[in-house]
N, C-alpha and C positions, 0 to 999 in steps of 0.2 A: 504494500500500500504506500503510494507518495504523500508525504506529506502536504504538499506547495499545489498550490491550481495545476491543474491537468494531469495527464499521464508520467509524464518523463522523469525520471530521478536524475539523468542528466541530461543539461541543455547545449546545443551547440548553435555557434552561430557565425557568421565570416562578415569581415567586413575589409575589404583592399589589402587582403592576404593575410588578413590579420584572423586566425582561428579563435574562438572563446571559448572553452568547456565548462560549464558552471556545474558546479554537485547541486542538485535542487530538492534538499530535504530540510528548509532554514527552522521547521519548527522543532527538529533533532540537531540543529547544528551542524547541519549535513552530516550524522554518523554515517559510516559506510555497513549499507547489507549486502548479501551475496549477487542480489541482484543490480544495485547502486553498484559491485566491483567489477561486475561482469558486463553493465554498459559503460563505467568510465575507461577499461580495458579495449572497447571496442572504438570509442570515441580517440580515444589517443592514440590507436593503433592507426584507426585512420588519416587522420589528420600527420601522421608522418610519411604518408602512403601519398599522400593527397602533394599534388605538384604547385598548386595553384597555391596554401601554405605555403606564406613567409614567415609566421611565428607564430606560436602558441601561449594563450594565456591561460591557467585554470585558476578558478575562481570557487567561491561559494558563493549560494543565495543566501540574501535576509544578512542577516547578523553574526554571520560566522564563515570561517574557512572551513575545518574541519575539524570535527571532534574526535574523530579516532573511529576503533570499531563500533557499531550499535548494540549494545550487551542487553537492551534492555527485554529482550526474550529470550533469556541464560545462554544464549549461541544455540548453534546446529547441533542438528540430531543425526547420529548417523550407526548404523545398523551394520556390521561385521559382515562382510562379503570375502569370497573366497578369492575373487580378483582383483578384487580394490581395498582387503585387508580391514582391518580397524579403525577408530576413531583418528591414531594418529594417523596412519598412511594416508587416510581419506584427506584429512584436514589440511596436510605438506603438498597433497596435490595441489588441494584446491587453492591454497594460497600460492603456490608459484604459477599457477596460470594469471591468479590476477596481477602479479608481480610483472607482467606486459606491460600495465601503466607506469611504475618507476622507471621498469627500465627501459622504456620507450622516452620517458620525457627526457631522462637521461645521454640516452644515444642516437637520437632522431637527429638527423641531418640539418637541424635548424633550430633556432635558440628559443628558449621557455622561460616563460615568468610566471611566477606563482605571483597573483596577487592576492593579499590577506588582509580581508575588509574584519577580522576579527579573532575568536580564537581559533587556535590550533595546538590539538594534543593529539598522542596517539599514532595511529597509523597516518594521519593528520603530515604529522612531521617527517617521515619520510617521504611526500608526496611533496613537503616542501622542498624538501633536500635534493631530491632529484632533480627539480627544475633548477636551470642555467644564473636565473636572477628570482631575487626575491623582495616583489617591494612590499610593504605594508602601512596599514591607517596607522593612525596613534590608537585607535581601541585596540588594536592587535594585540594578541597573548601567543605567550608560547608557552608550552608544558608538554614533558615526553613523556607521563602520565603509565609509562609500562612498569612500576613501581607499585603501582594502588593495583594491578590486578595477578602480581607476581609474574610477568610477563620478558619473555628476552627481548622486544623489538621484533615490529615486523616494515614491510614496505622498504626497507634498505635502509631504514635508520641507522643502523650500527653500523653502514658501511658509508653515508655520505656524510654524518657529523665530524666524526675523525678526519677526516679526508676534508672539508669547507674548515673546519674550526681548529684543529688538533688533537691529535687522542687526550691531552688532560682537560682540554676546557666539554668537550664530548662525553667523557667518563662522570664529570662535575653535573653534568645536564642530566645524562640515562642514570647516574647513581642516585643523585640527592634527589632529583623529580621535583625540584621548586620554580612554580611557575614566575613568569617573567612576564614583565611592563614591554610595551612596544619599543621603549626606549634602551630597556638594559637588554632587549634583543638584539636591537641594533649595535648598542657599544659593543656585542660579545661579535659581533659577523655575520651573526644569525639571518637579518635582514639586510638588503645589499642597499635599499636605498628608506627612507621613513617619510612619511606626507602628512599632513592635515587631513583625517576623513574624507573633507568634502573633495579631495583635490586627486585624490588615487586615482579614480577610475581613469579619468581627464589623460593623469601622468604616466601613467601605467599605457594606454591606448597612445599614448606619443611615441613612447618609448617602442612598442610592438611596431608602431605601423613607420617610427626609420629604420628599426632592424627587416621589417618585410620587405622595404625599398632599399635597401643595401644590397650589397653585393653576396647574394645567396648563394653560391659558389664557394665565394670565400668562407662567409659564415660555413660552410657543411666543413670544408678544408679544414678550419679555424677548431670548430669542436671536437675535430675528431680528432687533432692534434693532442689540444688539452687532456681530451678521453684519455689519447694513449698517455698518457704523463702520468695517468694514476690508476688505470684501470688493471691493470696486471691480475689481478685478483679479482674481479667484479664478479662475474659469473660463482663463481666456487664460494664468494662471499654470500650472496644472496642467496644458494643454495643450502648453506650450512644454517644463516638466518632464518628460513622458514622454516628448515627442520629443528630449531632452536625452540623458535617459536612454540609451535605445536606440544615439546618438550615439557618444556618451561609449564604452559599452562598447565598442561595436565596433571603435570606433579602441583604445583599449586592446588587445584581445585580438590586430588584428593588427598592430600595433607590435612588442606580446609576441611572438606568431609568425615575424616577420622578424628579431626580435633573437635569438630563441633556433634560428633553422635554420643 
């Protein structure tokens, strides 16, 4: 069920190569469901596909970027199959397929801005981190939030904070889990550039539509460069992450369950 008028949990729209992906769930703070992951997977898949894309912006509706996963129906259910195994195997699947959105925003031939009209925690932040640039409102929050649910990171968090920030100031953010003012985001690197509210969407849509009229050649050259300067590991990182992932909770929840029967 979508939150927001109509159908769509996500929106797309173009305007002079300028691509927009918005999460449209603003009365959950856009949290991500399996179906919210498996069209922003489709949406970002194609817009890297897509030629007429000269840059991609994703967004949230309403009041927020992204809240992370949607937990408020305990998560999925999933029934032991002899081909697709147990809850964890099912679970590693199903989150590296939608790991197409990170690492599409990531390694798409052409440059990405996450804009952040608000908060973002969770799966949230790796979806930050994959994109190229990151502006945000002054309401923006940041919180890695995979702390309060005993959780390793998912969406490539634990491989693009290190890698944008440093492993200690990264370690400081996924250990202590203390959320952050738009402002101490921005001193930490976190956000690449900070606006007035009213002024983002404006500054944000400047900024896409001279990298769309740039020289998109160079841009694909340009990031793929950058890519190789650090990507040596990306794959085998994000693979070990969702199997972490899945990990992680499970033993948390039944930890939690023997502790609390």
């Amino acid at each position: 069920m979508n939150d927001a008028p109509g159908d769509a949990e996500v929106l797309v729209s173009d305007d002079d190569g300028v691509r927009t992906i918005t999460l449209n769930r603003p009365a959950r703070l856009n949290a991500l469901t399996p179906s919210l992951m498996a069209d922003l997977a489709d949406a970002v898949c194609d817009a890297a596909q897509d030629a007429a894309v000269g840059c991609v912006i994703l967004t949230g509706a309403g009041r927020g970027f992204c809240s992370g996963g949607d937990l408020s129906e305990g998560g999925q259910r999933y029934s032991v199959d002899s081909g697709r195994g147990g809850r964890t195997e099912q679970s590693y699947d199903q989150l590296r397929g939608y790991y197409a959105t990170p690492r599409q925003l990531h390694k798409m031939a052409k440059p990405t801005i996450a804009m952040v009209n608000g908060p973002v925690a969770g799966a949230g932040i790796g979806l930050l981190g994959a994109c190229d640039l990151r502006f945000a409102g002054q309401s923006a929050t940041f919180l890695s939030a995979f702390d309060r649910i005993g959780a390793g990171g998912d969406f490539g968090a634990t491989w693009f904070w290190p890698h944008i920030l440093g492993a200690g100031v990264a370690r400081e953010l996924l250990l202590l889990g203390e959320k952050l003012t738009a402002s101490q985001a921005f001193e930490k690197g976190i956000y690449t550039r900070l606006f007035a509210d009213e002024d983002l969407v404006v500054a944000t849509q400047q900024a896409a539509r001279r990298l769309s009229d740039g020289p998109r050649q160079g841009w694909r050259y340009m990031k793929a460069n950058l890519n190789f300067a650090e990507d040596g590991s990306f794959e085998a990182a994000m693979d070990h992450e969702a199997l972490n992932m899945g990990l992680s909770t499970t033993a948390t929840a039944l930890v939690r369950k023997a502790r609390d029967s």
